[in-house]
C-alpha positions in Angstrom: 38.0 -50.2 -57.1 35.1 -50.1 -54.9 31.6 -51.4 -56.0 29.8 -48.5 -56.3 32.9 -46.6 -58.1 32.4 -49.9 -60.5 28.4 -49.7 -61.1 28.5 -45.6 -61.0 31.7 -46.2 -63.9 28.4 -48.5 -65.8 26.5 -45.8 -66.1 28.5 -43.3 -67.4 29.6 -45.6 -69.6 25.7 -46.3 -70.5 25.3 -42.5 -71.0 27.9 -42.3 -73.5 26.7 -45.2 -75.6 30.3 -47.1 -74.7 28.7 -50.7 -74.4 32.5 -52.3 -75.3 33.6 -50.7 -71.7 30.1 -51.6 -69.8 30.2 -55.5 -71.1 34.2 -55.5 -69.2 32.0 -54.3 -66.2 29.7 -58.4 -66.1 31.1 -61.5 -65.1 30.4 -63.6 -68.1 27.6 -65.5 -66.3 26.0 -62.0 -64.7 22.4 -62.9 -63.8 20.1 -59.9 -64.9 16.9 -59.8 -64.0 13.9 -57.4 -65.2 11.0 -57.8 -62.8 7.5 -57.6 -63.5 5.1 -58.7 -67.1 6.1 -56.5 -69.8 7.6 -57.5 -73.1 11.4 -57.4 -71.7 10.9 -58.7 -68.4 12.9 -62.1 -67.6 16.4 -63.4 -66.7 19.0 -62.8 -69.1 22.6 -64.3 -68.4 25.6 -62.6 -69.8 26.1 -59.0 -71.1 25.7 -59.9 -74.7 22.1 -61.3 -74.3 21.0 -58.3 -71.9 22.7 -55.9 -75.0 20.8 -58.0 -77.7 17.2 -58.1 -75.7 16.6 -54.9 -73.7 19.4 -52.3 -74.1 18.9 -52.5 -77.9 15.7 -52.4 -77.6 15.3 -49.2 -75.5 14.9 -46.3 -77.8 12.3 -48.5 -79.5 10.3 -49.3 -76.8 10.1 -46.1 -75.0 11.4 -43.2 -77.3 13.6 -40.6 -75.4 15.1 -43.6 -72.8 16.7 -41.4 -70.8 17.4 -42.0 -66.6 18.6 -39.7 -64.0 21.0 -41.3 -60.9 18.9 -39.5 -57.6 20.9 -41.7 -55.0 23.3 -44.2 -54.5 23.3 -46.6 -51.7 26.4 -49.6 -51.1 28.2 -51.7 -49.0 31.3 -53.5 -50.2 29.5 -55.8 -52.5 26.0 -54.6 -52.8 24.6 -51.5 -54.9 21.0 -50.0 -54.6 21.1 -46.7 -57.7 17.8 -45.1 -57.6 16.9 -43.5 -60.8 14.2 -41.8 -62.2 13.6 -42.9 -66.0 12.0 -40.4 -68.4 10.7 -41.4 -72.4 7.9 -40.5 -74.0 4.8 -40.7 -72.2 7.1 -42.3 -69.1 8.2 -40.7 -65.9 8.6 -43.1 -63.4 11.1 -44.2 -60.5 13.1 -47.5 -60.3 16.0 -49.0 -58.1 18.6 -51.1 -59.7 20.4 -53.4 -57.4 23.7 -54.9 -58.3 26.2 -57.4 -57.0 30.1 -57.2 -57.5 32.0 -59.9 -57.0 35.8 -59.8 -57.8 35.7 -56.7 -59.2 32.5 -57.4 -61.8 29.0 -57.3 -61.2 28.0 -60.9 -60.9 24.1 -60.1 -60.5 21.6 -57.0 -61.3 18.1 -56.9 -60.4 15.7 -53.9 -62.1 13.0 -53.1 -59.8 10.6 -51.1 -62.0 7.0 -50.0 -61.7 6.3 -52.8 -64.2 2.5 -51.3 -64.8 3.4 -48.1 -65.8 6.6 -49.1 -67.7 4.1 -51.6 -69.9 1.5 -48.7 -70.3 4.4 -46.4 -72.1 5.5 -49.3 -74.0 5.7 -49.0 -77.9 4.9 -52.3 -79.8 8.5 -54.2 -80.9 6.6 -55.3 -84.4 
């Protein structure tokens, strides 16, 4: 399977709230990295901690999480997706970047406009 057939097969599983599916898509040791100074930006490792401390954590933070794919750009290990992401109060663009290495995405890197995605931002209390 190609990497972008891998990452686009992520999302769909994302859509359809299938996170047993998307954790067989990260290497155990997947770097993920949310850039920028809100309350989930950092470097999680592994599926199960980016599950417990953003994905979870979406509908909470920014009610109505929803993103649209707009393009895909890859090479044979490298995927740019970029996605407009829509929630209450939120309409802003970001690129996700992923690495796949032996079939699994080994790295992702969320590029977001950090400022406005903080602004949007519910409380987690």
């Amino acid at each position: 399977m190609k990497a972008e057939e891998i990452v686009l097969g992520g999302y769909k599983n994302f859509a359809e709230g299938d996170m047993e599916s998307l954790s067989k898509l990260y290497h155990p040791e997947c770097k993920i990295t949310i850039n920028g100074s809100h309350s989930l930006s950092g470097t999680y490792i592994g599926f199960q901690s980016f599950l417990e401390n953003v994905l979870a954590k979406l509908d909470k933070v920014w009610p109505g999480f929803n993103l649209d794919i707009e393009k895909v750009v890859s090479n044979e290990t490298d995927v740019c997706v970029f996605v407009t992401i829509t929630a209450e109060n939120l309409n802003s663009k970001s690129i996700h970047h992923f690495v796949i290495k032996d079939g699994l995405e080994v790295e992702f890197n969320l590029y977001d406009d950090s400022q406005k995605m903080s602004k949007a931002m519910k409380n987690l209390n």
